[in-house]
C-alpha positions in Angstrom: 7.8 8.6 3.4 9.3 5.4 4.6 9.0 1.6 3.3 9.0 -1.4 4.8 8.5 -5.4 4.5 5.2 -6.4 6.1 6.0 -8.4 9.3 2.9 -11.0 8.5 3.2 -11.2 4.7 0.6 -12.1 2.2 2.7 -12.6 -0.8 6.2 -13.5 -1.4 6.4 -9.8 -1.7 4.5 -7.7 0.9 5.6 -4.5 1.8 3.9 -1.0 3.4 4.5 2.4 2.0 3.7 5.6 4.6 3.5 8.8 5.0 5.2 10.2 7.6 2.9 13.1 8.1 0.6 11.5 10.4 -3.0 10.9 8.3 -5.5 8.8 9.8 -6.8 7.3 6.6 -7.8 7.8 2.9 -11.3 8.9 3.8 -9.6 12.2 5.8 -7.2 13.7 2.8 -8.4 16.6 1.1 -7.5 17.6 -2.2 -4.3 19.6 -0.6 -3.1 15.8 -0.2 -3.1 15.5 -3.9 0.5 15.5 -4.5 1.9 13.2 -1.1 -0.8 10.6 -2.3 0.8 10.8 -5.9 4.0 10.3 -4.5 3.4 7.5 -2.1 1.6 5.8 -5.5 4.7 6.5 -7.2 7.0 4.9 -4.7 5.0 1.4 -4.3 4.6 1.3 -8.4 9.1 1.9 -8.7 9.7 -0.4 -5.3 7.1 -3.4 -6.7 9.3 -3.0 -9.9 12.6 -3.5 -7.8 11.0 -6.1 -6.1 10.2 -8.2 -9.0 6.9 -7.3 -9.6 7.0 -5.6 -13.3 6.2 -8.7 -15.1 3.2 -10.4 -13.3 2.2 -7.3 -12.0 1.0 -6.3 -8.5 -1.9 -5.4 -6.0 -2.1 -2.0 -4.2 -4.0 -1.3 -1.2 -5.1 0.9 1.0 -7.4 -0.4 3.8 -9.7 2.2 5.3 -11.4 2.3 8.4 -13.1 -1.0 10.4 -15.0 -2.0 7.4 -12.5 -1.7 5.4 -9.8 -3.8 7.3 -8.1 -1.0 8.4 -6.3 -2.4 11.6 -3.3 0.5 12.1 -4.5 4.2 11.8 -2.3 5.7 9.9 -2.8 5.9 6.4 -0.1 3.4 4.1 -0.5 1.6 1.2 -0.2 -2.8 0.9 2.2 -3.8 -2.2 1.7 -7.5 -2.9 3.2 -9.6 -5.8 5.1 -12.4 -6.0 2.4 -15.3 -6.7 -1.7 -15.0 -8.5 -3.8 -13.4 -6.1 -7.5 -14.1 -6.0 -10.5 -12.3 -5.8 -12.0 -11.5 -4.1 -9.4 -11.2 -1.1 -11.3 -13.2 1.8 
């Protein structure tokens, strides 16, 4: 997996988690998937926390398709923190 700041941030903190086993989105892993999704959850949850993030917390996302916002296919997963987010998003 890799990890990287998002180059339009959101947040004070914005970064992308990925796999780097090419999957087009959420909506095409199968239950053999199990374990990279668990670790790519893992990562964002201990990287948020090195970030500054454990106290006020954090949103993790993972866009899916047109509808869903989805503007790069290949699966990752948003971090953002830093500052109250609202809801819903926009």
């Amino acid at each position: 997996m890799l990890a990287f700041h998002d180059i339009d941030p959101k947040a004070p903190v914005h970064f992308l988690v990925i796999s780097k086993r090419h999957i087009k989105n959420i909506m095409e892993c199968g239950a053999e998937d199990g374990v990279l999704l668990g670790k790519l959850l893992l990562k964002a949850e201990e990287l948020a926390r090195e970030l500054g993030c454990e106290e006020g917390g954090a949103r993790f996302v993972i866009n899916c398709k047109d509808d869903g916002g989805q503007t790069v296919d290949h699966l990752h997963i948003h971090v953002l923190g830093g500052r109250r987010l609202g809801w819903p998003p926009g």
